[in-house]
C-alpha positions in Angstrom: -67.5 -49.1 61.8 -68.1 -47.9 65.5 -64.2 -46.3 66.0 -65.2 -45.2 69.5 -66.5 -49.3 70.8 -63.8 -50.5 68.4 -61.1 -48.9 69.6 -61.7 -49.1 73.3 -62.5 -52.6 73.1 -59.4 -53.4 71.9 -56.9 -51.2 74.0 -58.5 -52.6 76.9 -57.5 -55.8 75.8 -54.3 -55.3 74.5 -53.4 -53.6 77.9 -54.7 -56.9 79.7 -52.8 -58.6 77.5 -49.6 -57.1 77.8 -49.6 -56.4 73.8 -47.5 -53.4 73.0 -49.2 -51.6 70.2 -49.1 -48.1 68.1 -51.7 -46.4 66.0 -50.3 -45.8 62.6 -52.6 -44.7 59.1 -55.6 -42.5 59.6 -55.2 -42.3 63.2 -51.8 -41.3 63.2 -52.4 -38.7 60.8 -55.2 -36.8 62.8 -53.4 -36.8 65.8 -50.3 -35.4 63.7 -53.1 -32.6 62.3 -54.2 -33.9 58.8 -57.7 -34.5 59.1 -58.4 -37.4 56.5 -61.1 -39.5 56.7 -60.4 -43.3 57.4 -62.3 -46.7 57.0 -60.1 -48.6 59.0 -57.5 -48.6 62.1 -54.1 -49.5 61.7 -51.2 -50.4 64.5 -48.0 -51.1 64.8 -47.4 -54.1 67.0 -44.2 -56.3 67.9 -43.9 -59.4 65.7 -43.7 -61.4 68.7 -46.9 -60.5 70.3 -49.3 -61.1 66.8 -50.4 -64.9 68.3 -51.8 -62.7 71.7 -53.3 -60.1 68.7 -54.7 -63.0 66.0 -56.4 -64.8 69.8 -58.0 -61.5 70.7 -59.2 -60.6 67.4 -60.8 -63.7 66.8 -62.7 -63.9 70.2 -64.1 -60.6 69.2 -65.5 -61.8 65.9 -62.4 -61.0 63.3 -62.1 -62.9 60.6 -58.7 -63.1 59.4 -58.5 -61.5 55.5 -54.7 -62.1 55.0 -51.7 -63.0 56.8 -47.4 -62.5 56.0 -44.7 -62.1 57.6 -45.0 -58.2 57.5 -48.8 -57.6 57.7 -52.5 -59.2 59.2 -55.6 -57.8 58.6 -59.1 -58.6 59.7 -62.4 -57.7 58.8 -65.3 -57.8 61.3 -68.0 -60.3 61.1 -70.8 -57.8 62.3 -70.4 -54.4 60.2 -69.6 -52.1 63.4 -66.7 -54.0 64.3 -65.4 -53.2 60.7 -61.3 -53.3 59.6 -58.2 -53.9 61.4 -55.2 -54.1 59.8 -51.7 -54.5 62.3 -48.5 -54.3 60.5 -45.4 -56.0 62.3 -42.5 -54.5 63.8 -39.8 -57.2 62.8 -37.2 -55.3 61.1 -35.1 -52.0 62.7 -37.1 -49.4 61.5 -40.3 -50.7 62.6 -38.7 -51.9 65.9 -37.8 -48.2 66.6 -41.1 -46.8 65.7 -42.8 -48.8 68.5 -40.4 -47.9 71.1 -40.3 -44.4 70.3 -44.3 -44.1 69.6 -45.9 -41.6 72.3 -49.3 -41.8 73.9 -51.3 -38.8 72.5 -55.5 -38.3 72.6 -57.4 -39.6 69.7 -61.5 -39.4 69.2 -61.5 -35.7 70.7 -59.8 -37.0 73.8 -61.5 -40.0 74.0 -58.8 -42.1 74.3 -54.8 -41.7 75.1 -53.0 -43.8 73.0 -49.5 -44.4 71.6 -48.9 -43.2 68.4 -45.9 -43.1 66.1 -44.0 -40.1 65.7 -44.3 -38.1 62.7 -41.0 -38.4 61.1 -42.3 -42.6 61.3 -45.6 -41.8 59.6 -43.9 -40.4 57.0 -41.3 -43.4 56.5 -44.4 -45.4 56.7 -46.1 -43.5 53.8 -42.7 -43.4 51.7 -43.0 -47.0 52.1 -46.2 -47.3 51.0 -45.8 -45.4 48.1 -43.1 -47.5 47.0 -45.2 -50.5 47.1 -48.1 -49.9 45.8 -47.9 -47.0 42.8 -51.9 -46.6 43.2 -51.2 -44.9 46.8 -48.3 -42.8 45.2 -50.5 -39.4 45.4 -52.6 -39.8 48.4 -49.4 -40.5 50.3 -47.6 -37.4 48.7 -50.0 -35.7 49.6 -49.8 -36.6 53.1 -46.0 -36.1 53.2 -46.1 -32.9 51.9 -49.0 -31.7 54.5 -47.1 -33.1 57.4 -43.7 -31.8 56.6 -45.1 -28.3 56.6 -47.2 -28.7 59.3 -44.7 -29.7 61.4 -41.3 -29.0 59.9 -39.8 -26.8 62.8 -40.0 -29.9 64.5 -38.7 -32.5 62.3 -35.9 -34.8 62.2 -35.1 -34.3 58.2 -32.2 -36.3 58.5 -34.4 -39.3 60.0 -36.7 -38.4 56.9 -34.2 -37.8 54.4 -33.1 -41.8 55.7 -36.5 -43.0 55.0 -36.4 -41.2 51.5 -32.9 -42.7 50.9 -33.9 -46.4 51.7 -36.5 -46.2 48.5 -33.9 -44.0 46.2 -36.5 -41.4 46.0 -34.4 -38.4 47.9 -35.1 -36.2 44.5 -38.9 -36.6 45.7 -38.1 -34.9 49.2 -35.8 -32.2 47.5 -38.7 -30.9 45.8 -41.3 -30.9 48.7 -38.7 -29.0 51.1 -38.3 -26.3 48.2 -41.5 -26.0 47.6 -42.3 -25.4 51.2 -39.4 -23.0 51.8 -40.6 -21.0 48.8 -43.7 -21.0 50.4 -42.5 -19.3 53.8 
C-alpha cells in the first residue's frame, strides 16, 4: 500500500466533499508516539456522511469487503491502493471522538490531519479488546504504552469511563500501579 498517494488522495476528496473524518488505528497511534507498524488506515467518520465515503471509495477503485451498521471496509483493486476500513460515529462516544479529534502531522509532516485524542484511542482499543479476544494483548499492549507515555496528560476519568462500559476497570487498576511503581 502507497500511505503517502493513499492518504492524500483521499483527504483531498473528503475535504471536497465536505466528509468530516478522523484517523484512528495505526495512524492514531504514531502520532500519539507508539511507533507500530500498520497495513491499513482507519477513520472515524459520521454515520451520516458513509454514502459521500462508499461514492468516493468506489470511484477510486475500492471494492467494498463488508458493510454494518458500525463498520465498512474496503480493499483496493490495484495493490497500492490497499485497506481502508472507516468505522461510524453513530452512537455518543463515537460522536464525541469526531468532534473533539484534533488535526496533528502524520507521514513526517506530510500531511495535517485530524486525529482522535488519546484518551479515544484508548476507548477504541478497550473496545476492541472486548470484541475480539485475539486482539486482547496487542491492544494491552498499546494501552499500557500510551497511558505512560502520556499520562500527565490524561483524562483517567474519561478512561476509567471507557474501562467501566466493558466491566474491565480491574484491567486499568493494574496498568496505573504498574506504571506508578515504575516512576
Amino acid at each position: 500500500m502507497n500511505f503517502e498517494t493513499v492518504l492524500k488522495m483521499l483527504l483531498e476528496s473528503f475535504q471536497k466533499a465536505n466528509v468530516d473524518t478522523a484517523l484512528i488505528g495505526g495512524f492514531a497511534l504514531q502520532a500519539s508516539g507508539i511507533v507500530r507498524a500498520t497495513k491499513d488506515i482507519d477513520f472515524l467518520v459520521a454515520e451520516e456522511d458513509m454514502p459521500r465515503v462508499k461514492t468516493i471509495m468506489i470511484s477510486f477503485g475500492y471494492d467494498i469487503l463488508h458493510e454494518s451498521q458500525d463498520v465498512c471496509n474496503f480493499a483496493g483493486k490495484m495493490k497500492e491502493l490497499g485497506r481502508v476500513d472507516f468505522l461510524l460515529a453513530h452512537r455518543k462516544y463515537a460522536r464525541v471522538m469526531l468532534e473533539c479529534a484534533k488535526a496533528k502531522e502524520v507521514l513526517q509532516g506530510k500531511f495535517k490531519v485530524k486525529i482522535i485524542r488519546t484518551e479515544d484511542l484508548i476507548g477504541l482499543k478497550v473496545q476492541s479488546s472486548s470484541n475480539d479476544p485475539s486482539r486482547y494483548n496487542l491492544d494491552m499492549s498499546d494501552i499500557e504504552s500510551l497511558i505512560r507515555l502520556h499520562h500527565k496528560d490524561l483524562d483517567l476519568n474519561l478512561i476509567k469511563e471507557y474501562f467501566s462500559l466493558f466491566n474491565r476497570e480491574k484491567e486499568l487498576e493494574d496498568i496505573l500501579k504498574k506504571i506508578r511503581h515504575a516512576h
